[in-house]
KOLDOLO-219935 format. One line per field, with one value per atom (N, C-alpha, C): residue number from 1; atom name; x, y, z. Coordinates in steps of 0.1 Angstrom, whole numbers, plus 5000, padded with zeros to 4 digits. Layout:
BEGIN
n = c(NUM/...)
atom = c(CA/...)
x = c(X/...)
y = c(Y/...)
z = c(Z/...)
// end
This chain:
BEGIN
n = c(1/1/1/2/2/2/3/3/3/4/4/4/5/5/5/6/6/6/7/7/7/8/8/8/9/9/9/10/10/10/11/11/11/12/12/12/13/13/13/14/14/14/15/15/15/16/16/16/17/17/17/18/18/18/19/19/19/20/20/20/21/21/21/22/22/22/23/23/23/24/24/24/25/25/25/26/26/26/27/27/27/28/28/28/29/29/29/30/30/30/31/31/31/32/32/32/33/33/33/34/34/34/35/35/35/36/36/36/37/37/37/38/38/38/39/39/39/40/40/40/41/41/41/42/42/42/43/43/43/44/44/44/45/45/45/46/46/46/47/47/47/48/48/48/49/49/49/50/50/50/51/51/51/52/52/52/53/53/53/54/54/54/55/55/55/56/56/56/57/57/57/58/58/58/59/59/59/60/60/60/61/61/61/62/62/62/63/63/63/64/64/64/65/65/65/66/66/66/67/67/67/68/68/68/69/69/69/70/70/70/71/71/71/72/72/72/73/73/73/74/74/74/75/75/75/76/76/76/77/77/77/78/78/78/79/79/79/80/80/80/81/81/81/82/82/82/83/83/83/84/84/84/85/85/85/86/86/86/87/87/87/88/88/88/89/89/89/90/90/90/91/91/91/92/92/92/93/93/93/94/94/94/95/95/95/96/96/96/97/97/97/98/98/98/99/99/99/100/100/100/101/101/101/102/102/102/103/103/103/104/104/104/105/105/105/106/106/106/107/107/107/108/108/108/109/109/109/110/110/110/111/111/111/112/112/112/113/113/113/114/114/114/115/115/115/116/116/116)
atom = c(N/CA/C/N/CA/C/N/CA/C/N/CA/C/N/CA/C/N/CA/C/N/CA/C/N/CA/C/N/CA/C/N/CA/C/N/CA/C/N/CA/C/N/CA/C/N/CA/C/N/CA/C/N/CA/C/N/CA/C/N/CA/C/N/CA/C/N/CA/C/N/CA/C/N/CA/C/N/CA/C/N/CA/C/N/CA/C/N/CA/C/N/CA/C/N/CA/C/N/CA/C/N/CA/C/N/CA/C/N/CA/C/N/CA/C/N/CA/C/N/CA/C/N/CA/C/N/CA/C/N/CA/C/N/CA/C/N/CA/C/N/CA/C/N/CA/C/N/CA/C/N/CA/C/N/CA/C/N/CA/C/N/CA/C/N/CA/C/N/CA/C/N/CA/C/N/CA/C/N/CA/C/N/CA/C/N/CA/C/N/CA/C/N/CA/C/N/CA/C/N/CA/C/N/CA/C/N/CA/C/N/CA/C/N/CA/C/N/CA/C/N/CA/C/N/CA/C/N/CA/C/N/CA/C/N/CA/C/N/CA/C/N/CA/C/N/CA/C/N/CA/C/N/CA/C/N/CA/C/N/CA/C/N/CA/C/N/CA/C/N/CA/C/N/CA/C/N/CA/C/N/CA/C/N/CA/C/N/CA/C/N/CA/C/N/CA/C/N/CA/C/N/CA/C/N/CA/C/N/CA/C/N/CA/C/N/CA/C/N/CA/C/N/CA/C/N/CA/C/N/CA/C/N/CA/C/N/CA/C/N/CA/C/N/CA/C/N/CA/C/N/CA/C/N/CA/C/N/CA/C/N/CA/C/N/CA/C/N/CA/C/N/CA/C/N/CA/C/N/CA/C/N/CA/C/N/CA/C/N/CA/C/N/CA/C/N/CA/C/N/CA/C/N/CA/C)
x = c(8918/8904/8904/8892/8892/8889/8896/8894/8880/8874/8862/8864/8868/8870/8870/8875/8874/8861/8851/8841/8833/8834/8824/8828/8836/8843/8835/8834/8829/8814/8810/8793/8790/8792/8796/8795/8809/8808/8796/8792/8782/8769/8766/8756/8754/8764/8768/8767/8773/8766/8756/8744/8733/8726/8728/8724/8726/8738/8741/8733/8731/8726/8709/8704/8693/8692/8699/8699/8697/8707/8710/8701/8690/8676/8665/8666/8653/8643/8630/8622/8610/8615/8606/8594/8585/8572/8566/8554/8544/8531/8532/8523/8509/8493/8486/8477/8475/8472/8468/8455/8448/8454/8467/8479/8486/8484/8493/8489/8494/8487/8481/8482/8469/8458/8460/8447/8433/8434/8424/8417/8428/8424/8421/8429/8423/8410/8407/8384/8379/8386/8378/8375/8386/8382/8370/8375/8362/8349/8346/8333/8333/8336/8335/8331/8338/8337/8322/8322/8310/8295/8300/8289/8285/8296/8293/8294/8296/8292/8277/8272/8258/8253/8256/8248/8249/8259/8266/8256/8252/8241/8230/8226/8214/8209/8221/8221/8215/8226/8222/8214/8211/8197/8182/8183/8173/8173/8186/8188/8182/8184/8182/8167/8164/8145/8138/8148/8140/8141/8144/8154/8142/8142/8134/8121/8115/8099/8100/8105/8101/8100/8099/8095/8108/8115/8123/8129/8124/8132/8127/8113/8109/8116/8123/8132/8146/8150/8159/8164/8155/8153/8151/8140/8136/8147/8159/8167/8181/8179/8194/8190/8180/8176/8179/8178/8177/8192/8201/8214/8223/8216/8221/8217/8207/8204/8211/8217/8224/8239/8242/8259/8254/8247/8248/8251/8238/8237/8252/8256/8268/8279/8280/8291/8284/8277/8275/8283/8273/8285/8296/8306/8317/8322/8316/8322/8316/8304/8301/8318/8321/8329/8344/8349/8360/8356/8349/8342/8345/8337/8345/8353/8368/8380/8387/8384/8394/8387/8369/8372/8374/8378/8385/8402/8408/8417/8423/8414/8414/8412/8404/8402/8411/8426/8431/8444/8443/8454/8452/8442/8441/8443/8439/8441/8455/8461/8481/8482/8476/8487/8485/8470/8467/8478/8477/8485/8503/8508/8521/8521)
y = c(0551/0545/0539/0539/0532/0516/0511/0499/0495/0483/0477/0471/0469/0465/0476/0486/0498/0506/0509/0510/0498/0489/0478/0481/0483/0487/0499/0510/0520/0519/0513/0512/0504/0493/0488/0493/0504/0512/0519/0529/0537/0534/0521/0512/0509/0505/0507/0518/0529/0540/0539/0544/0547/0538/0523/0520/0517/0528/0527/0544/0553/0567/0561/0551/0549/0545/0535/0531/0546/0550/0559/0572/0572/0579/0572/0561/0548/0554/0547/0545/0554/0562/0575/0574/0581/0584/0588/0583/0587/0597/0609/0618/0615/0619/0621/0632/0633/0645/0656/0652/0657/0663/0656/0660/0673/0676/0689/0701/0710/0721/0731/0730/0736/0733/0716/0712/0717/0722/0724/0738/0747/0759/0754/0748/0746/0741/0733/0731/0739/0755/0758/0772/0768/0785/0770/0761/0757/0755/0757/0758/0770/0778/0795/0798/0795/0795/0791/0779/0770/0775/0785/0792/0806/0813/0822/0826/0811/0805/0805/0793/0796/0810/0821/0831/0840/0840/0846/0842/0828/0824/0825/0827/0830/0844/0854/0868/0871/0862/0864/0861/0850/0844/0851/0860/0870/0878/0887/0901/0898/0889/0886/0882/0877/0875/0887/0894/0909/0916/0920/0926/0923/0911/0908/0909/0904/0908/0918/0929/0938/0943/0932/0928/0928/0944/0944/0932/0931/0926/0912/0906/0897/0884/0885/0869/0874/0886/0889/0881/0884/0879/0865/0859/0843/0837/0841/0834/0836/0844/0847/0835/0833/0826/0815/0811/0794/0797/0803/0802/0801/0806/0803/0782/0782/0772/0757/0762/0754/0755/0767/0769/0757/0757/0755/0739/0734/0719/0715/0721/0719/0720/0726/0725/0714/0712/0702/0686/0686/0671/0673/0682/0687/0680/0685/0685/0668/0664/0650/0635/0642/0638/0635/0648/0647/0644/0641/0632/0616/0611/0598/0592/0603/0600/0599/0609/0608/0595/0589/0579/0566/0566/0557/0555/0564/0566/0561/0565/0563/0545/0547/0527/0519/0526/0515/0517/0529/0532/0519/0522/0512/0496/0490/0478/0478/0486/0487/0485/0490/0491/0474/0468/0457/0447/0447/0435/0439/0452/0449/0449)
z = c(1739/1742/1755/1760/1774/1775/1786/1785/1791/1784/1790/1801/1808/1817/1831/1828/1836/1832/1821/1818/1831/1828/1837/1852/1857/1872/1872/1866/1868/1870/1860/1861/1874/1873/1889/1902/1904/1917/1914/1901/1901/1906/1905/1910/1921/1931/1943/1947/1945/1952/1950/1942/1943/1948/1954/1963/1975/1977/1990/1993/1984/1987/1987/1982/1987/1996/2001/2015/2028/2025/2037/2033/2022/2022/2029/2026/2031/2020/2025/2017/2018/2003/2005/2009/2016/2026/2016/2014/2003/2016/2016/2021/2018/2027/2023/2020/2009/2005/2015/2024/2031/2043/2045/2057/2052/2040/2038/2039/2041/2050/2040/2028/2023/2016/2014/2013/2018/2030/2038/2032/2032/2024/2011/1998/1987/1988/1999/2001/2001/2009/2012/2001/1997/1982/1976/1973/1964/1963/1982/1984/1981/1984/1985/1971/1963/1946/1944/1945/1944/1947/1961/1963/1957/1951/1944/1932/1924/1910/1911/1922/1922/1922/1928/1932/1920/1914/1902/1889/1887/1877/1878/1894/1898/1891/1899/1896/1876/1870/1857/1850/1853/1852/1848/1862/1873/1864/1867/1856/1839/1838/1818/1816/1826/1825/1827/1840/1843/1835/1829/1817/1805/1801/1793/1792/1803/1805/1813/1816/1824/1833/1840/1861/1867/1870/1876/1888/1901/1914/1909/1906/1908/1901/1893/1887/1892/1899/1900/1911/1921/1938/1942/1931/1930/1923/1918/1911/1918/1926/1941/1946/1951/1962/1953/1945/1940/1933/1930/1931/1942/1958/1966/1972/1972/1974/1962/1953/1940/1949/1947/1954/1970/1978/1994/1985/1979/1972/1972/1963/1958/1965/1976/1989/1994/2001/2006/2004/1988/1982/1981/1979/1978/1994/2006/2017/2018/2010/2015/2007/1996/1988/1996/2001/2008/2023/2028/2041/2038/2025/2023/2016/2012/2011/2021/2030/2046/2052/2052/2060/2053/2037/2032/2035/2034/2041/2053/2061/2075/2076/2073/2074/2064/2055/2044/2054/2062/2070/2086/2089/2097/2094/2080/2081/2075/2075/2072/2086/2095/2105/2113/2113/2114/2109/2096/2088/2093/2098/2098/2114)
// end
């Protein structure tokens, strides 16, 4: 059996290392999101999405009324258009949304660099 005493020495050094391997890591960097290089692309399939969700319900919409009453183009065409106008809606807040997280950001970053 091992002795307790060499048990306790060991947990000991083991402890010491790992704070001497954190030391000579320092203190991990917390990234922000927006800095990473595909955030920019993940915005932008989501507008893209966003707008041809809208146009996509629009479309079906249109087709299922026209379909139904008869009137080929006419709910088909009035309901593109107000699916595009839902999808633009909808990018818009989207791009208003991530507008004031970067200048939340931007200003919590700034009063960090103030106070240090």
């Amino acid at each position: 059996m091992s002795d307790p005493d060499d048990t306790a020495d060991a947990a000991a050094r083991l402890r010491a290392l790992e704070q001497r391997i954190a030391k000579a890591k320092g203190a991990p960097t917390a990234k922000n999101h927006s800095e990473e290089h595909y955030s920019q692309a993940q915005l932008a399939w989501r507008m893209v999405i966003e707008l041809v969700a809208g146009l996509g319900i629009g479309f079906g919409i249109g087709y299922g009324l026209d379909t139904l009453l008869g009137t080929m183009p006419i709910f088909l065409v009035l309901f593109i258009f107000l699916g595009l106008a839902a999808g633009v809606k909808t990018m818009l807040r989207s791009a208003q949304e991530v507008q004031k997280k970067q200048l939340a950001n931007e200003a919590s970053r700034r009063g960090d660099d103030r106070r240090g």
